[in-house]
FIBATI-279522 format. One line per 2 residues: their letters; for each residue x, y, z of N, C-alpha, C, O, CB. Coordinates in steps of 0.2 Angstrom, whole numbers, plus 5000, padded with zeros to 4 digits. Glycine has a CB too. Example, Ala and Ser with C-alpha at 12.3 -4.5 7.8 and 13.67 -1.06 7.14 Angstrom:
REM residues 2
AS> 5066/4972/5039/5062/4978/5039/5066/4984/5039/5071/4983/5042/5057/4978/5045 | 5064/4989/5035/5068/4995/5036/5064/5000/5039/5067/5006/5040/5070/4997/5029
//
This chain:
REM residues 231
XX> 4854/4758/5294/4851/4751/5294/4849/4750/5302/4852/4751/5306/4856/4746/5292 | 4843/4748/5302/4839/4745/5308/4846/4741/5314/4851/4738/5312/4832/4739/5304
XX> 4844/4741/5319/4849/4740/5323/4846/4731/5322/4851/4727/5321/4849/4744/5332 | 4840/4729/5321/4839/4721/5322/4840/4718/5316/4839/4712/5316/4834/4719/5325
XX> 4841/4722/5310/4843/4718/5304/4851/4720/5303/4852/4726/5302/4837/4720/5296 | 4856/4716/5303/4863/4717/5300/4865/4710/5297/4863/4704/5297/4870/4721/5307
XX> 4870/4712/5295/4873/4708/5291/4868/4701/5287/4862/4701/5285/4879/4705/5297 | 4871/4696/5288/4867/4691/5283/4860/4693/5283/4857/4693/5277/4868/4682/5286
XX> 4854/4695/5289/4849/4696/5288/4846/4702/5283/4840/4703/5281/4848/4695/5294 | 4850/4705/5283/4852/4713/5277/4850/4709/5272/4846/4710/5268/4860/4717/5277
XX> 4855/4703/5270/4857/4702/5264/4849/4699/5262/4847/4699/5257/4864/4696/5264 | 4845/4696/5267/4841/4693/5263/4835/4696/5263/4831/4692/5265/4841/4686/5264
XX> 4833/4701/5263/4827/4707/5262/4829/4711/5255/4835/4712/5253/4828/4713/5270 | 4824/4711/5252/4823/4715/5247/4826/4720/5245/4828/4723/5250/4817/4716/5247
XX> 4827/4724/5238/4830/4731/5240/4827/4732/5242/4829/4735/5247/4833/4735/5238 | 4819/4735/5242/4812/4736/5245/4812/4737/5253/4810/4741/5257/4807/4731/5243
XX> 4815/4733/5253/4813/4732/5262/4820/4736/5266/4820/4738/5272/4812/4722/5266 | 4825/4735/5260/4831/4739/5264/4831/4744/5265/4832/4748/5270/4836/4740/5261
XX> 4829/4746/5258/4826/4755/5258/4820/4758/5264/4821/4763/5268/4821/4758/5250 | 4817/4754/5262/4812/4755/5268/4814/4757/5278/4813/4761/5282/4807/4749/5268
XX> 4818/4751/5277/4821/4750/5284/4827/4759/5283/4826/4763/5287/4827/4740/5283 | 4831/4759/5280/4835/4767/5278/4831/4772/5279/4833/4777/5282/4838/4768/5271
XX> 4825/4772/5276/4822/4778/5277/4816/4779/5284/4812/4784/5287/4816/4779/5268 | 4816/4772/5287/4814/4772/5293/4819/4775/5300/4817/4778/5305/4813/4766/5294
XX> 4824/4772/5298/4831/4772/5304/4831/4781/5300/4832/4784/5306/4841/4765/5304 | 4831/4787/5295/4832/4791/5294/4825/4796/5297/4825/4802/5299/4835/4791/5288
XX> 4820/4791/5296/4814/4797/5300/4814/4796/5306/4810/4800/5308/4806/4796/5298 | 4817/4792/5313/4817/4791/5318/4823/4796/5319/4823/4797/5325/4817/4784/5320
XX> 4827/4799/5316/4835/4802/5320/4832/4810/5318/4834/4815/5320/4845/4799/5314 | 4828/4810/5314/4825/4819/5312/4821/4818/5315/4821/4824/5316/4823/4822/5305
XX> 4816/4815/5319/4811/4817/5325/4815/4818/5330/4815/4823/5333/4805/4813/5326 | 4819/4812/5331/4824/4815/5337/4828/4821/5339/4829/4823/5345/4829/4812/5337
XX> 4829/4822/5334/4834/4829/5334/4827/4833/5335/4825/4836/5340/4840/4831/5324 | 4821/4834/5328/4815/4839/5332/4812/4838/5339/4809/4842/5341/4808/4840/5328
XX> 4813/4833/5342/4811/4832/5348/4815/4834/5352/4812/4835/5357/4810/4827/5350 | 4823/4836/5353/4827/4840/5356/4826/4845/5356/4825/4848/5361/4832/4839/5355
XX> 4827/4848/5350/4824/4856/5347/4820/4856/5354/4822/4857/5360/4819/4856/5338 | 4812/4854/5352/4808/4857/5357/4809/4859/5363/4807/4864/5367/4804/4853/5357
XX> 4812/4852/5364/4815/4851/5373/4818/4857/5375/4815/4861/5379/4822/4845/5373 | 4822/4858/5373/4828/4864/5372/4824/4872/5371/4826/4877/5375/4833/4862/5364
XX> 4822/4872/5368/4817/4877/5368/4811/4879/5373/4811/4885/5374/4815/4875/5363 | 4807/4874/5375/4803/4874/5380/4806/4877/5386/4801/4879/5389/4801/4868/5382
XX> 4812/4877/5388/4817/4879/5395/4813/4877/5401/4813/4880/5406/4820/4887/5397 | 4810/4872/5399/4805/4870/5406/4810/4870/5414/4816/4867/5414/4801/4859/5405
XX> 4806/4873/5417/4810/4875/5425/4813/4868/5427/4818/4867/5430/4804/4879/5433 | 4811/4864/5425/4810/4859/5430/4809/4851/5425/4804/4850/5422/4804/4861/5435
XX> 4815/4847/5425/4814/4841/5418/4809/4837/5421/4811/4834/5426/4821/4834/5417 | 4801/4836/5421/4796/4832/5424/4795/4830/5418/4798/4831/5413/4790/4835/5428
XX> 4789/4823/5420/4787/4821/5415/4781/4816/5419/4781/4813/5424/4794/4817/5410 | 4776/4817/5415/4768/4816/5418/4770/4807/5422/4766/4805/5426/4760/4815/5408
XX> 4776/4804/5418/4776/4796/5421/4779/4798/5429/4777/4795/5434/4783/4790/5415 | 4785/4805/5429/4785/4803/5437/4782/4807/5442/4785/4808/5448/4790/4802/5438
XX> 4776/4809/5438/4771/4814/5444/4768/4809/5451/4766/4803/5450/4761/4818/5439 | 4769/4811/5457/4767/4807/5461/4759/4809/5465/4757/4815/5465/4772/4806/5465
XX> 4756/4804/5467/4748/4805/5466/4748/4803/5476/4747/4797/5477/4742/4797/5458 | 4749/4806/5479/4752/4806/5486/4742/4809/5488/4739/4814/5486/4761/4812/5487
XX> 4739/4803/5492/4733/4804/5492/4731/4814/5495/4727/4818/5493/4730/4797/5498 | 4736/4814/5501/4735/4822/5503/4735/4827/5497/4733/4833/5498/4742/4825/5509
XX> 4738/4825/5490/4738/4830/5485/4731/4833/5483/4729/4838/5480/4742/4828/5478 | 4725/4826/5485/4720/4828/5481/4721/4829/5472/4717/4831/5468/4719/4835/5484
XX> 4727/4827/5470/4728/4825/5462/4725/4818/5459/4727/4812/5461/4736/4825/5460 | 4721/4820/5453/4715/4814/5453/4721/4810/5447/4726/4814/5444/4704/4817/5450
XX> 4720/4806/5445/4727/4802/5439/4723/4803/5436/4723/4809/5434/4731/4795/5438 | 4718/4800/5434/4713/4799/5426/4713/4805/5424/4712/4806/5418/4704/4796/5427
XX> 4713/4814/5428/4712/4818/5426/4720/4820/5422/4721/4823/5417/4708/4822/5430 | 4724/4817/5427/4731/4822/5422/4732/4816/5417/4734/4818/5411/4741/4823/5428
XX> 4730/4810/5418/4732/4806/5410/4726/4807/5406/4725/4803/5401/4734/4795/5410 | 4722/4809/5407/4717/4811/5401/4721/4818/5398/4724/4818/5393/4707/4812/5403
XX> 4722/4825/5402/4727/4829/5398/4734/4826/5397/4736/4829/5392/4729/4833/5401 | 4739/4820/5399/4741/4818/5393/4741/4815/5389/4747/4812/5387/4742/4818/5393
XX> 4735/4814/5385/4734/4813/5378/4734/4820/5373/4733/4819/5367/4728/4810/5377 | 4738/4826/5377/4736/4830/5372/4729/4833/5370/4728/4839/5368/4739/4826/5367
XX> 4724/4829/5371/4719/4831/5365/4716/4840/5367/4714/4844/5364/4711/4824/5366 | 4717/4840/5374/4713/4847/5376/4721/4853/5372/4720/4859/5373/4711/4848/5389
XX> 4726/4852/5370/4731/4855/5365/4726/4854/5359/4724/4860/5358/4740/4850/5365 | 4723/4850/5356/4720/4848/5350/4716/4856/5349/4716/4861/5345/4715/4841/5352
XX> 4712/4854/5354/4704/4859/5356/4706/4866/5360/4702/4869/5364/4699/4855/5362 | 4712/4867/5358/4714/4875/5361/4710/4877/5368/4706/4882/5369/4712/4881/5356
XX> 4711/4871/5372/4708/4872/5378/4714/4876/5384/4719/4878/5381/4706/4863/5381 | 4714/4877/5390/4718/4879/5394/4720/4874/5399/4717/4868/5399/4716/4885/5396
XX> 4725/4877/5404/4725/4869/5411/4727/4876/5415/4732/4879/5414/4733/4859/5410 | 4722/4876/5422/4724/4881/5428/4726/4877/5434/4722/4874/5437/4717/4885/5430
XX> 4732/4877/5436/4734/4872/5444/4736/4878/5447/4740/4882/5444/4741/4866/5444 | 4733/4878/5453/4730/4882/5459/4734/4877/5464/4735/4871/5463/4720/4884/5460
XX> 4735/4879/5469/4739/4878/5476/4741/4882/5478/4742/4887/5476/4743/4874/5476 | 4743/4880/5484/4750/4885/5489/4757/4884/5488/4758/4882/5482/4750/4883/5498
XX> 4762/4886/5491/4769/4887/5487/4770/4880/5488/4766/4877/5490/4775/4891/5490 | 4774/4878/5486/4778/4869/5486/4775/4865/5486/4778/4860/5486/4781/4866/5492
XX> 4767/4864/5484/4764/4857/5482/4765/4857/5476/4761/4856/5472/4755/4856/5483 | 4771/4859/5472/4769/4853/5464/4769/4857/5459/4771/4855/5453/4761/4849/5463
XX> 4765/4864/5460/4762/4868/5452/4767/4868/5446/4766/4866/5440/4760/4875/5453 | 4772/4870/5447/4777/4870/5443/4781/4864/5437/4782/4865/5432/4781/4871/5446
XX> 4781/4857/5443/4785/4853/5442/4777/4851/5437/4776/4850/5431/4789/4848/5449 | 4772/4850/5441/4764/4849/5435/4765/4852/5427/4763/4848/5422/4756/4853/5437
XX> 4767/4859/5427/4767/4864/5423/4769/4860/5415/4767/4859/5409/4771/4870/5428 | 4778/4860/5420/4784/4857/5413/4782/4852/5412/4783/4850/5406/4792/4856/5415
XX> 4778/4846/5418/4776/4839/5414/4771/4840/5409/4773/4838/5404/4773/4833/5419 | 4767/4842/5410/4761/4843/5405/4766/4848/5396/4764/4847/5391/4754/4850/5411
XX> 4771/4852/5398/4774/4854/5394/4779/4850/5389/4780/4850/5383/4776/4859/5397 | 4782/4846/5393/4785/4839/5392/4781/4836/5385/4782/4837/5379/4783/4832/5399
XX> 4775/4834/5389/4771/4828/5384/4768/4831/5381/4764/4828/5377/4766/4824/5387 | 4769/4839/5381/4767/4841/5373/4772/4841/5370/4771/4838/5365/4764/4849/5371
XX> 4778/4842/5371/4783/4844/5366/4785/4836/5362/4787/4836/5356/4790/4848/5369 | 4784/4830/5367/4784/4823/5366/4779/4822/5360/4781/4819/5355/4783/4818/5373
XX> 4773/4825/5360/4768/4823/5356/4769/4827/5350/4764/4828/5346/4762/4822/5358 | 4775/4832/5349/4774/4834/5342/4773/4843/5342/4776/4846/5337/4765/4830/5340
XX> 4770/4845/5346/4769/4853/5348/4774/4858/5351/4779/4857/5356/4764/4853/5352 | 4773/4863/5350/4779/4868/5350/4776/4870/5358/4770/4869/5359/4779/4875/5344
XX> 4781/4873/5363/4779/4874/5371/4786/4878/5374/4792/4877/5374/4778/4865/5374 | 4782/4883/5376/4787/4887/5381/4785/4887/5391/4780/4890/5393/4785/4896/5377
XX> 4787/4886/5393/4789/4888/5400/4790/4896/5401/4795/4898/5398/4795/4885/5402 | 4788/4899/5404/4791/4904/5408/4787/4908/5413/4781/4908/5414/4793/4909/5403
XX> 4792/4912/5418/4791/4914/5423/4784/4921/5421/4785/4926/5417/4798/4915/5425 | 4779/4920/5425/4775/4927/5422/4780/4935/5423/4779/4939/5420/4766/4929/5428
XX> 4785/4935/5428/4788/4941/5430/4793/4941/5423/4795/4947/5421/4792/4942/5438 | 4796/4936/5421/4800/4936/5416/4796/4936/5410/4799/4932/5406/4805/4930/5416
XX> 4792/4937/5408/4789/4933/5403/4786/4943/5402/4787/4946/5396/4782/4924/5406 | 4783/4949/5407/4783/4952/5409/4788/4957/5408/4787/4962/5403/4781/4950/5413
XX> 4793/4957/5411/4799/4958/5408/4801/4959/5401/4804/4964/5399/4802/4953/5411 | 4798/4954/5398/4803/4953/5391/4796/4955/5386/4798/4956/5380/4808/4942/5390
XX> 4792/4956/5388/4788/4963/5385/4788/4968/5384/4787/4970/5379/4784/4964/5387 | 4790/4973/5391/4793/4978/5393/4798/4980/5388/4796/4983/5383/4795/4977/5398
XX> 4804/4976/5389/4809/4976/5384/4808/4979/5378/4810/4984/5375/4810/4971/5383 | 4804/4973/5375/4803/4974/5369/4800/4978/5367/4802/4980/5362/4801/4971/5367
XX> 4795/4981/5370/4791/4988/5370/4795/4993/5367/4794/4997/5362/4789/4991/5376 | 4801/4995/5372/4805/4999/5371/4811/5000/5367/4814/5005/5366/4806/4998/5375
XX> 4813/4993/5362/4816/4991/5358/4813/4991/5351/4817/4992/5346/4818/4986/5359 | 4809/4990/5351/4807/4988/5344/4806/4984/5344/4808/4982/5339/4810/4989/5339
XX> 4803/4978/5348/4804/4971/5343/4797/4967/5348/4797/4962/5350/4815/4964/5342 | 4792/4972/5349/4788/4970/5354/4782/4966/5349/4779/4961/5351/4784/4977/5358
XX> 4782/4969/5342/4775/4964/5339/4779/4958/5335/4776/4954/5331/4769/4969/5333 | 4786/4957/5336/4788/4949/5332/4788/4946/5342/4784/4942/5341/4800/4949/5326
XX> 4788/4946/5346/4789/4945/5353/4781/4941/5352/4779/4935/5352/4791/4952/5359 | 4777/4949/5352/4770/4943/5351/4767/4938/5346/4763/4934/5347/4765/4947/5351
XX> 4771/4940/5341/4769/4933/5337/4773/4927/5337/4771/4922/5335/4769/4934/5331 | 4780/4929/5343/4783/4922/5343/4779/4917/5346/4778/4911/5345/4790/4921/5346
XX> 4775/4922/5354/4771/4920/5360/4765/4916/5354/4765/4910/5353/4767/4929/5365 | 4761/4921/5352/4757/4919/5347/4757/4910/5344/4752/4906/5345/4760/4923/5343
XX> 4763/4908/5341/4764/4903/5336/4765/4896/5341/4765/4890/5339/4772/4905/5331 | 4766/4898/5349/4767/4893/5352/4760/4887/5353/4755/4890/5354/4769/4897/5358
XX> 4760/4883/5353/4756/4876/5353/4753/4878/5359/4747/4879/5360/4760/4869/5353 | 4758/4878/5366/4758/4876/5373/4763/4883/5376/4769/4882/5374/4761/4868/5374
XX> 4761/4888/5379/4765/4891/5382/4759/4892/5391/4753/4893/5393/4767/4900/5377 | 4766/4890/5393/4766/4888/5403/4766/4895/5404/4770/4899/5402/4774/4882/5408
XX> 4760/4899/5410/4763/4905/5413/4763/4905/5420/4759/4906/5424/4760/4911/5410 | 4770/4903/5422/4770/4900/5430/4768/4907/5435/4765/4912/5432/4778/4896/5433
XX> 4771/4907/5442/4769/4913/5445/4764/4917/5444/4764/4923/5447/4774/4916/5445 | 4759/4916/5440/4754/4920/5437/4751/4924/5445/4751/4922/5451/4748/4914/5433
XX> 4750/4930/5443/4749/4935/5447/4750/4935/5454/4746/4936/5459/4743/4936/5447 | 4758/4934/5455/4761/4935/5461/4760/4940/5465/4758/4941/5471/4767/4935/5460
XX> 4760/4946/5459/4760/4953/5461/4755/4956/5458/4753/4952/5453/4767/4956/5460 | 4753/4962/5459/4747/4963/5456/4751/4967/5450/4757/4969/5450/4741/4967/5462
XX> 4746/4967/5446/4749/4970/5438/4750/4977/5436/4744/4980/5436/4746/4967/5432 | 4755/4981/5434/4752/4986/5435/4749/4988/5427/4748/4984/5423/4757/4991/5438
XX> 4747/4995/5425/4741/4994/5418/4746/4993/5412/4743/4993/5406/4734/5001/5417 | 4751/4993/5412/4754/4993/5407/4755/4985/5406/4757/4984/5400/4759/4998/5408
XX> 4755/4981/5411/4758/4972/5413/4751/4972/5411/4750/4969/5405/4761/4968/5422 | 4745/4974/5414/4738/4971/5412/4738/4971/5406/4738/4966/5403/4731/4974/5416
XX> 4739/4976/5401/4737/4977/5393/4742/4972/5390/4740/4968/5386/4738/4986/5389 | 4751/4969/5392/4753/4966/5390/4750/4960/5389/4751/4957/5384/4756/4966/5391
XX> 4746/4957/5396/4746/4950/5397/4739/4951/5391/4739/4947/5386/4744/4947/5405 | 4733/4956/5392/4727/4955/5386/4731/4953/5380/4729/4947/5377/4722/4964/5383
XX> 4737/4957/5377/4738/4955/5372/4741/4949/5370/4741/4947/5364/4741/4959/5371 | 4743/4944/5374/4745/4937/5373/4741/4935/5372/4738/4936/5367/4749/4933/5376
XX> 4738/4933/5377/4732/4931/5380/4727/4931/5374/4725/4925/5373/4730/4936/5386 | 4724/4937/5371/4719/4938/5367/4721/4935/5360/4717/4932/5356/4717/4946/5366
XX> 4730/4935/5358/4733/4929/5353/4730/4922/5352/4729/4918/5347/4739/4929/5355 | 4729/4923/5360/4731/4913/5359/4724/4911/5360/4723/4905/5358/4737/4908/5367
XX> 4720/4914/5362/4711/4913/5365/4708/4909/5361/4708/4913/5356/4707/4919/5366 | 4704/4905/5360/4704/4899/5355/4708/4896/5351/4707/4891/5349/4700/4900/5352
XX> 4713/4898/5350/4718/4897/5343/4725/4892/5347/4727/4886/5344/4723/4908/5340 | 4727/4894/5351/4731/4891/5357/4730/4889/5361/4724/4890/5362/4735/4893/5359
XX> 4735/4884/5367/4733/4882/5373/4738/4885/5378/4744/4884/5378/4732/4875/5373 | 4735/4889/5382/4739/4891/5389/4739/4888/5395/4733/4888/5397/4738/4897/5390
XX> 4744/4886/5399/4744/4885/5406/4746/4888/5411/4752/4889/5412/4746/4881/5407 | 4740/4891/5415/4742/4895/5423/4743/4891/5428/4740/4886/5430/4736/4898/5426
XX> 4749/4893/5430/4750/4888/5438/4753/4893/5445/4759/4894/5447/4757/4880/5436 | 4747/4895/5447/4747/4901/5454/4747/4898/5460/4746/4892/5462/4742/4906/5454
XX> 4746/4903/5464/4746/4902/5470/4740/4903/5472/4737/4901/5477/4751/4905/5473 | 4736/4909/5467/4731/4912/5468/4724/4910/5464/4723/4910/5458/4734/4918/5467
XX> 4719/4908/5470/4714/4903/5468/4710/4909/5462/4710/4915/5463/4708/4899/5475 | 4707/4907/5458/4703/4909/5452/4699/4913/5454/4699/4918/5450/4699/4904/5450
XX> 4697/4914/5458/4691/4917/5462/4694/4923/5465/4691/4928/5466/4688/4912/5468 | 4700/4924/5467/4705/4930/5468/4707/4935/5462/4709/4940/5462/4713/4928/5471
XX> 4706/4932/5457/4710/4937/5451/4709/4943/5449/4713/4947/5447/4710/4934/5444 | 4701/4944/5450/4697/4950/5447/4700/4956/5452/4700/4961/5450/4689/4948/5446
XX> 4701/4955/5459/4705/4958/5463/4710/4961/5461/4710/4967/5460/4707/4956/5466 | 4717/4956/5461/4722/4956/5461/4722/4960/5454/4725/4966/5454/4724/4949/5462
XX> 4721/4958/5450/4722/4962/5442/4722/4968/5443/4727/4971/5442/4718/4961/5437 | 4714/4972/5446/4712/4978/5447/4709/4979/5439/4710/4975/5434/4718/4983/5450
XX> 4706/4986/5439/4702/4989/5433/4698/4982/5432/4701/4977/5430/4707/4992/5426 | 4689/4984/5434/4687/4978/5432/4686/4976/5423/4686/4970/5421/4680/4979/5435
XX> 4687/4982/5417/4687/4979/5412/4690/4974/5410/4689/4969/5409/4687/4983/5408 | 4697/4977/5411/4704/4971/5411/4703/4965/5415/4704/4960/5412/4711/4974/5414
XX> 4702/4965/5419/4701/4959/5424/4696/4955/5418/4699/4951/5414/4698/4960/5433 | 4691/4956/5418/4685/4953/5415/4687/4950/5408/4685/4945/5407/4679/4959/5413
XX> 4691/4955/5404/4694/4952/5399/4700/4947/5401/4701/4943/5397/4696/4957/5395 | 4703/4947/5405/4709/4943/5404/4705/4935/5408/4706/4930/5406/4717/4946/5406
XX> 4703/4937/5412/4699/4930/5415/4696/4926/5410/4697/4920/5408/4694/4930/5421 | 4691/4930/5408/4688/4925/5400/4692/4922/5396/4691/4917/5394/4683/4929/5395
XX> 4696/4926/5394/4703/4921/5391/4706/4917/5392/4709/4914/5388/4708/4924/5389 | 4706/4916/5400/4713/4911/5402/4704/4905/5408/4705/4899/5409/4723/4918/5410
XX> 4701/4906/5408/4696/4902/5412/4690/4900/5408/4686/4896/5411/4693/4906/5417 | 4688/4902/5402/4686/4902/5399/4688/4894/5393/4691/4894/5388/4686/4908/5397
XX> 4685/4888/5397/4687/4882/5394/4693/4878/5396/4698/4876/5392/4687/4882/5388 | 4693/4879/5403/4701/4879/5404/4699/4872/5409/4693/4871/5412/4706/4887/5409
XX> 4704/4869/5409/4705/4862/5415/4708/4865/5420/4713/4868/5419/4709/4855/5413 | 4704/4864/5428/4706/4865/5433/4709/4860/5437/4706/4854/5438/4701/4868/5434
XX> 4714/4861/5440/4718/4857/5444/4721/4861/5450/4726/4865/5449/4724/4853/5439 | 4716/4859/5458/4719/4863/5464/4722/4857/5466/4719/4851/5468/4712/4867/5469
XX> 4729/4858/5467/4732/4854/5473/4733/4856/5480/4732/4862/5481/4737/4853/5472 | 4734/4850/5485/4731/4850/5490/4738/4848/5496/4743/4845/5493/4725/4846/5490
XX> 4739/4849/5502/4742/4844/5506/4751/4849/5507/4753/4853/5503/4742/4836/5502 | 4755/4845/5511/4760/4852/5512/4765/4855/5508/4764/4855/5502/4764/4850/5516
XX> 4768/4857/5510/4775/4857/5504/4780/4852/5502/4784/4850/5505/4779/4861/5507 | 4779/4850/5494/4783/4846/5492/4791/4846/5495/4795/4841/5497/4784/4847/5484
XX> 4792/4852/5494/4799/4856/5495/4803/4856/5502/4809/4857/5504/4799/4863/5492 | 4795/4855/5505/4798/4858/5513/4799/4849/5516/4801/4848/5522/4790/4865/5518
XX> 4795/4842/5512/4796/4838/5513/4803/4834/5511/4805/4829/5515/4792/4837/5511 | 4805/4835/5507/4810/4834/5502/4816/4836/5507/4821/4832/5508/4809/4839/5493
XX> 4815/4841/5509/4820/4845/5514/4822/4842/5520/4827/4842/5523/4818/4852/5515 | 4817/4841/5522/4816/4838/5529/4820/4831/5529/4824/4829/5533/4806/4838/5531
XX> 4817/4827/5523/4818/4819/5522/4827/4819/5521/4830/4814/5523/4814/4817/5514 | 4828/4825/5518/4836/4826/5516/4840/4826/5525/4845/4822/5526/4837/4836/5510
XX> 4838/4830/5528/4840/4830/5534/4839/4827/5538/4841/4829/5543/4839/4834/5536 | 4836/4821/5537/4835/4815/5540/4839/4810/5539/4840/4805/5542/4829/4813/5539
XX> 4844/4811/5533/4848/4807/5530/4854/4809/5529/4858/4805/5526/4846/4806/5526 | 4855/4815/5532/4863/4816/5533/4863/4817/5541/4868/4818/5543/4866/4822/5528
XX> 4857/4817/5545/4860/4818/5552/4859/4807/5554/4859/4806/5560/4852/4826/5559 | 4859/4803/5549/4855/4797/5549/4852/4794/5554/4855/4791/5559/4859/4793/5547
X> 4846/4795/5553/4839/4796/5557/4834/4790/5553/4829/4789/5555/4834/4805/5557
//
């Protein structure tokens, strides 16, 4: 029963409106629970959420651009989202918010690290269970791929990433969030076929988001130490 109808006000509503009211308070506690699910599932690095991204003028982060992605709609349009910066401005904590407000609106969403994500390919390769791996990748709504080309890939990482990648390429939406500007990749990858292919897949209709200005982390730190030497 609704928390604002009890007792005598129960009594005087319809059985119509009771039922209604039961099968309301019963469809709000099963999205809850699938909204945990998601949550839980996602292992976002980091609990952000697009309400407490901060728009600090040195970020160069435009708001109208991150609240128009969250509405979801570029998830709709199997669009992508690329956040480029240096270490500690934000990419991450952007990454899981944007992953957040997918799973809030309804869509399935993974987080993960590209070396782990890399990793657990490998694996599977070697186990048996490499093409249910890519179809779980596959089924995702929203999968985040942070650290994206930390390290240059070797060809066996390059053919893994084609293969998500070429899964999800119109059909899904992926997020990159590197260190390394857009314009570096076809390097960094090596073998120009592969590069060629995997950038058309991941840049190909993708929203671009370069942050700007120092390190979040190295601020955060600094501020901490200012507060326990009390300055």
């Amino acid at each position: 029963m609704s928390r604002s109808v009890r007792g005598s006000d129960a009594a005087d509503l319809s059985f119509e409106d009771r039922l209604g009211l039961l099968i309301d308070a019963e469809w709000e506690v099963r999205e809850s629970r699938r909204l945990t699910n998601r949550l839980r599932q996602a292992r976002m690095r980091y609990p952000a959420s697009i309400e407490d991204i901060e728009y600090a003028s040195e970020r160069r982060l435009d708001k109208k651009v991150v609240l128009a992605l969250g509405t979801c709609e570029w998830i709709r349009e199997h669009q992508n989202v690329i956040i480029t910066g240096a270490a500690g401005t934000g990419k991450s904590c952007l990454a899981c918010a944007f992953v957040e407000r997918a799973c809030r609106s309804g869509h399935t969403a993974a987080y993960v690290r590209s070396a782990r994500l890399l990793h657990d390919l490998a694996v599977a390769r070697g186990d048996g269970s490499y093409r249910r791996l890519l179809v779980k990748l596959a089924k995702l709504d929203v999968l985040a791929i942070d650290d994206w080309l930390l390290t240059p890939p070797t060809d066996a990482e390059r053919r893994d990433l084609l293969e998500v990648l070429e899964d999800r390429s119109e059909q899904r939406s992926t997020i990159i969030a590197t260190q390394l500007p857009v314009k570096s990749w076809h390097e960094v990858i090596g073998e120009a076929t592969m590069s060629d292919a995997i950038c058309e897949r991941t840049v190909h209709a993708a929203h671009r988001i370069t942050l700007k200005g120092p390190s979040i982390r190295g601020n955060k730190a600094a501020k901490a130490g200012r507060l326990r030497s009390g300055e």
